[in-house]
C-alpha positions, -999 to 999 in steps of 0.1 A, spaced: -82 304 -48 -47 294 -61 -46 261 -81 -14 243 -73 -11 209 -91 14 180 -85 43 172 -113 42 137 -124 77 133 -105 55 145 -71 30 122 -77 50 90 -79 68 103 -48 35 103 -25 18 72 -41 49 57 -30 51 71 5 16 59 8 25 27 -5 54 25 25 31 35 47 5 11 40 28 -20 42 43 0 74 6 -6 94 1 -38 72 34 -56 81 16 -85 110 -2 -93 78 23 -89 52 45 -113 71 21 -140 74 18 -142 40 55 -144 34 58 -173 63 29 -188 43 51 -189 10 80 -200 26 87 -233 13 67 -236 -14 68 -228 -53 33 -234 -75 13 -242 -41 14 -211 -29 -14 -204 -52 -41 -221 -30 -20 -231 0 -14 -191 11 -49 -176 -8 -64 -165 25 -33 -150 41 -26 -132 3 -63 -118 4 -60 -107 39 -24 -89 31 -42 -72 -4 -75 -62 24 -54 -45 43 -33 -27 19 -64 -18 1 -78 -1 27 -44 24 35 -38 32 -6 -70 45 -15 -77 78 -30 -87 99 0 -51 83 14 -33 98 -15 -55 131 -16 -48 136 23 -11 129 14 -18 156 -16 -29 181 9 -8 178 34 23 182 5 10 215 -7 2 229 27 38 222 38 
């Protein structure tokens, strides 16, 4: 079995392809948020806290590990 491991420079490149990819199926609730915030400067804080817990929920649940170790995968089999 042949170990291949990722350079640091690979690495960031994924995390942030799953990063794009995440806001990418998050955006509905991404933009809420940022309609939420429109308008308003130290409010936001508690005026937009549901809509800024839904937006980190969702991109929670696209940049976990077994996202990034998929995206791992996938990069060495190609």
């Amino acid at each position: 079995i042949a170990m291949h491991i990722l350079t640091r420079a690979e690495e960031e490149v994924l995390f942030k392809e799953m990063k794009a990819n995440a806001l990418k199926k998050c955006d509905p609730i991404v933009k809420e948020f940022v309609e939420c915030t429109h308008g308003k400067t130290v409010s936001v804080l508690w005026a937009c806290r549901a809509q800024h817990k839904a937006m980190n929920n969702c991109l929670m649940e696209y940049t976990t590990q077994a996202d990034m170790d998929k995206l791992k995968i996938q990069y060495l089999n190609d």
